[in-house]
C-alpha positions in Angstrom: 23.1 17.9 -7.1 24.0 14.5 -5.1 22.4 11.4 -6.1 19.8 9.8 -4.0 18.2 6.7 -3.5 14.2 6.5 -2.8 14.3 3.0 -0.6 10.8 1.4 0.9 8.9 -1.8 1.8 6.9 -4.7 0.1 3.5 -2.8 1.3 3.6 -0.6 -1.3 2.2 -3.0 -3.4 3.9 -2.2 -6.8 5.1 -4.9 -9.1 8.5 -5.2 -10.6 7.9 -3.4 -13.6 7.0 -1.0 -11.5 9.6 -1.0 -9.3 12.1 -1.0 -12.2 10.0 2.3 -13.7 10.5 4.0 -10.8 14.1 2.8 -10.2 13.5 2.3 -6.0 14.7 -0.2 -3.7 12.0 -2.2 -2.3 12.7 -4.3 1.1 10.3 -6.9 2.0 8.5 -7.6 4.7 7.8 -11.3 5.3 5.1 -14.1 6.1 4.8 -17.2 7.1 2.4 -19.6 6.2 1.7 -23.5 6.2 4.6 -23.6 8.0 6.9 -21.7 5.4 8.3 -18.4 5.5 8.4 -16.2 2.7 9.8 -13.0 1.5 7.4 -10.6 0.4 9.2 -9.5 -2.9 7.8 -7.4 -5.9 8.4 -9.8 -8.4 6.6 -12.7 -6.2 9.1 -15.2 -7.0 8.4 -16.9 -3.6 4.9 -17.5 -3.8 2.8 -16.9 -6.7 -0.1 -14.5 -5.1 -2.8 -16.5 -6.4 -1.5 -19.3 -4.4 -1.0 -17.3 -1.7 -4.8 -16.1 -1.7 -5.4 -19.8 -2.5 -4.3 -20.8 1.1 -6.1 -18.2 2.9 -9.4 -18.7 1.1 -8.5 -22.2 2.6 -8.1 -20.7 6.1 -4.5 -21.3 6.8 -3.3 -18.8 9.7 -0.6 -16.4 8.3 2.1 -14.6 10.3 3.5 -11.3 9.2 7.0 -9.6 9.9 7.8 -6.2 9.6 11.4 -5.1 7.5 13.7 -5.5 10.4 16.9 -2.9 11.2 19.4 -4.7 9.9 17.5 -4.7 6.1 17.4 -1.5 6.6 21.1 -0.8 7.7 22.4 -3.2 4.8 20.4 -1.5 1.9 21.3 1.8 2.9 24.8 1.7 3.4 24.7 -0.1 0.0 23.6 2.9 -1.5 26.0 5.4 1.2 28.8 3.4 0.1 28.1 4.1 -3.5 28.1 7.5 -2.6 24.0 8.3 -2.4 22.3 9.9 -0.4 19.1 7.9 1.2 15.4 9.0 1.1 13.8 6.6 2.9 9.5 6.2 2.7 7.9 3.5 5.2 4.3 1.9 5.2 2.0 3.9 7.8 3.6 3.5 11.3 0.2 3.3 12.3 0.2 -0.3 10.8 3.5 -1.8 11.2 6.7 -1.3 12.8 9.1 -0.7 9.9 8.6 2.8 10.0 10.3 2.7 13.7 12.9 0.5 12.3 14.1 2.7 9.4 14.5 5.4 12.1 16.3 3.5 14.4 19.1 2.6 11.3 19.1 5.8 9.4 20.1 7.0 13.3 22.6 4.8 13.5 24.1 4.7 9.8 24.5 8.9 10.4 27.3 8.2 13.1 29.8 6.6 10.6 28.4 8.7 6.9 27.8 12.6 8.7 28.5 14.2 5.5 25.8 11.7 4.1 21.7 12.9 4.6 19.4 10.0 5.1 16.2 10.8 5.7 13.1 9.0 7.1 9.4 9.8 6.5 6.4 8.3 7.5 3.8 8.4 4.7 0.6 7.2 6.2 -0.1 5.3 3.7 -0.5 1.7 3.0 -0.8 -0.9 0.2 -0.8 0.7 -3.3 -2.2 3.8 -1.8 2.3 4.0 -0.5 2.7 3.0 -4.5 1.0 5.2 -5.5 2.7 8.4 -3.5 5.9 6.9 -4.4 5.2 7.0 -8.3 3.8 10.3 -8.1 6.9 11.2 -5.8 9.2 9.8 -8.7 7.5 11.6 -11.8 7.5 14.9 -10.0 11.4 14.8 -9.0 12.0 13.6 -12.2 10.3 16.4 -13.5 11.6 19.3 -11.8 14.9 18.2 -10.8 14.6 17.6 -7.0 17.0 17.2 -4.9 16.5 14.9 -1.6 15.2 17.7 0.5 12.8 19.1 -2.4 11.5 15.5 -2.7 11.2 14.6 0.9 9.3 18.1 1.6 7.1 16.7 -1.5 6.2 13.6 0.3 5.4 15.3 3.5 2.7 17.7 1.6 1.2 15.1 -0.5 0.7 12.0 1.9 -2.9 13.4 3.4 -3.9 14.0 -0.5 -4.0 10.7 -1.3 -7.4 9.0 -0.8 -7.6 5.0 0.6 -11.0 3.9 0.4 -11.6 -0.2 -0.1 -13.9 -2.9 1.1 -13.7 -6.5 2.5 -15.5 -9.7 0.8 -14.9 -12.0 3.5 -16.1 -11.4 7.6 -15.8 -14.7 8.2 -11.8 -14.0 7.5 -12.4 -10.9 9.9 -13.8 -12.9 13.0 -10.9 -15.2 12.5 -8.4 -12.1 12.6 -10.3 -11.2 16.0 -11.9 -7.6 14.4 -15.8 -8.9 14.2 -17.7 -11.3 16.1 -19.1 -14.5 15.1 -22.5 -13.3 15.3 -21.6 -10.3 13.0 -20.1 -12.4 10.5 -22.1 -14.7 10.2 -24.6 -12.2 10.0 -23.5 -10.3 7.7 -22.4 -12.7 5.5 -26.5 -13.8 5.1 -27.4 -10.3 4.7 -24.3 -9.5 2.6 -23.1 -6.8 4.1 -19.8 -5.6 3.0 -17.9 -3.0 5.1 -16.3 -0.2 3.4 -13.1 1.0 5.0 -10.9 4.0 5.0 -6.7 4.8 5.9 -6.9 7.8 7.6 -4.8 10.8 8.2 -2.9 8.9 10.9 -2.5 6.2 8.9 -4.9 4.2 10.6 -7.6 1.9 8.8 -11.3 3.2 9.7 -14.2 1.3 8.9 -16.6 4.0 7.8 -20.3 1.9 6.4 -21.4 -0.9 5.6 -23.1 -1.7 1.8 -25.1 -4.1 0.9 -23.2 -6.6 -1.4 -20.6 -6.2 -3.7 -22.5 -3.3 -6.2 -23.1 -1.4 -2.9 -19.6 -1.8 -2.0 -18.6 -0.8 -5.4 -20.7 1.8 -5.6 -19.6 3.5 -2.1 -15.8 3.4 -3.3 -16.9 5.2 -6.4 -19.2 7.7 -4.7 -16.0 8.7 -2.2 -14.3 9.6 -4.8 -16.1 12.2 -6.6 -16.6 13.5 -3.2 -13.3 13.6 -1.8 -10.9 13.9 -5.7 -9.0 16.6 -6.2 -10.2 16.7 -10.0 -12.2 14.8 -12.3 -9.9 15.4 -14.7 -10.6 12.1 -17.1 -6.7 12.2 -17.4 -5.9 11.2 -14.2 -4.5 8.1 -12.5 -6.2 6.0 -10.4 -5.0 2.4 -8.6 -6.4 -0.2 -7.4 -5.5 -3.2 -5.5 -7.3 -6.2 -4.8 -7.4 -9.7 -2.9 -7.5 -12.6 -6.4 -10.8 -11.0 -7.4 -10.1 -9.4 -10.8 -13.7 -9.5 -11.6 -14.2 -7.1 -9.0 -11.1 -4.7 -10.6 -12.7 -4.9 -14.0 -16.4 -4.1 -12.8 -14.7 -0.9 -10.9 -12.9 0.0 -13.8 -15.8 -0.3 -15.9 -17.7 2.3 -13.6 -15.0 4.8 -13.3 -14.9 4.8 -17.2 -17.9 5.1 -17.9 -18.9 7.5 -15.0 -15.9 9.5 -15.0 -14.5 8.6 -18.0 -11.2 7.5 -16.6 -8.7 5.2 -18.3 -5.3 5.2 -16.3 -6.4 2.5 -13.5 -2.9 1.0 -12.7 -4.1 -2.6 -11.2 -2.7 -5.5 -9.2 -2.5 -7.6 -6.2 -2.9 -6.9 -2.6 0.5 -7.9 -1.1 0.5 -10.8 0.9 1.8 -9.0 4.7 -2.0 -6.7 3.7 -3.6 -9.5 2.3 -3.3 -11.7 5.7 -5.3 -9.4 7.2 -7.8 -8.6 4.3 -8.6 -12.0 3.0 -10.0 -12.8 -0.4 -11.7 -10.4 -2.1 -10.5 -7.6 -0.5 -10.3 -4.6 -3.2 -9.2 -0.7 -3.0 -9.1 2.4 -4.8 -6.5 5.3 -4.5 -7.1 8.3 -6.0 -6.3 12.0 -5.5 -7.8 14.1 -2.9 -8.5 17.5 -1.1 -8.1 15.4 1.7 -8.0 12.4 4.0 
């Protein structure tokens, strides 16, 4: 069986210890931000995420790039030229345009390798809710001896059967990103309303209620998942992501313990290209589910 390589992007949202578990290529997106542009790499060596979260809790605009096709046609013939073939899986194209741009040089890298697959798929998913369909991707190739087109077919069934669900802390940060009104954030931010989104089949982020404060919030994210999980087999593994608000993480982890008595919860930061959009005290759960 050829060797392949599973490439993707920053928006998965896994850290390097990850990344080095799962033994991918990750290609960063970038941002810029108080005038400086950085790369949006795994191991943050850029900019520290807290400081990161720092600035936008101080309302610095931020700027966000999608991986561009030349990335993509340099880290792929790096692994062509090594003699790999190239399984390639993009944050949702319904978010970003590096999905498009992994297609467009996987096209053109097929001209000069023919007896080379690459292949491109589009998983939908976004943040660690991607991480979490690539780990699960990994394990299960490992397991069973994949080869690309076993794996890639993997990808394809699984992406709708993993469950996004995660709320936002901030409107104020909305209204400045142009998705609420004034009116509604300052209004909601009296009343504490905290709306509770969703990334849908298409890829696409839905809101879907609104709760009342943070335990509302909480409480919603914990609800959808006994309704939607696949299991509630106490054995399984959970992620979460969040915006700098690790009190937040440990309450959630505390209820899915105790309610569901669940103890793999793979944690960490937003990444920066989500996080722009998010602001502070965003935080998510990713689970899996009958369906999206």
């Amino acid at each position: 069986m050829k060797q392949f390589t599973i490439i993707t992007d920053s928006c998965c949202s896994l850290n390097a210890a990850e990344v080095a578990a799962n033994g991918i290529v990750v290609l960063p997106l970038s941002f810029t931000i108080d005038g400086q542009t950085y790369a949006d790499t795994p191991d943050h060596v850029a900019l520290a995420p807290e400081a990161f979260f720092d600035k936008i809790k101080a309302g610095l605009d931020c700027n966000t790039s999608a991986v561009n096709t030349e990335q993509f046609k340099t880290a792929m013939r790096k692994e062509l030229d090594a003699g790999h073939d190239v399984l390639c899986i993009s944050f949702s194209s319904a978010l970003s345009c590096t999905y498009q741009n992994a297609c467009v040089a996987a096209k053109e890298l097929q001209a000069e390798y023919p007896d080379a697959k690459i292949i491109t798929v589009d998983s939908l998913c976004a943040c660690r809710g991607l991480g979490m369909l690539i780990t699960m991707t990994v394990e299960e190739q490992r397991k069973n001896g994949w080869d690309i087109d076993q794996t890639a077919a993997y990808v394809l069934r699984e992406r709708d059967h993993v469950g996004h669900w995660f709320f936002v802390d901030d409107l104020h940060h909305l209204h400045r990103g142009g998705r609420v009104s004034k009116l509604a954030a300052v209004a909601g931010s009296v009343l504490g309303i905290k709306p509770v989104m969703h990334c849908d089949a298409e890829g696409k982020l839905t809101p879907v209620e609104k709760a009342r404060g943070v335990n509302g919030a909480m409480r919603a994210l914990v609800d959808k998942m006994k309704e939607l999980c696949t299991t509630l087999d106490k054995n399984q593994t959970v992620f979460i992501c969040h915006a700098n608000c690790m009190q937040y993480v440990q309450k959630l982890m505390q209820c899915l313990k105790e309610e569901l008595g669940i103890t793999d919860v793979r944690a960490d930061f937003i990444c920066p290209v989500i996080g722009a959009h998010t602001g502070c005290g965003t935080l998510g759960l990713f689970f899996k589910c009958k369906s999206r």
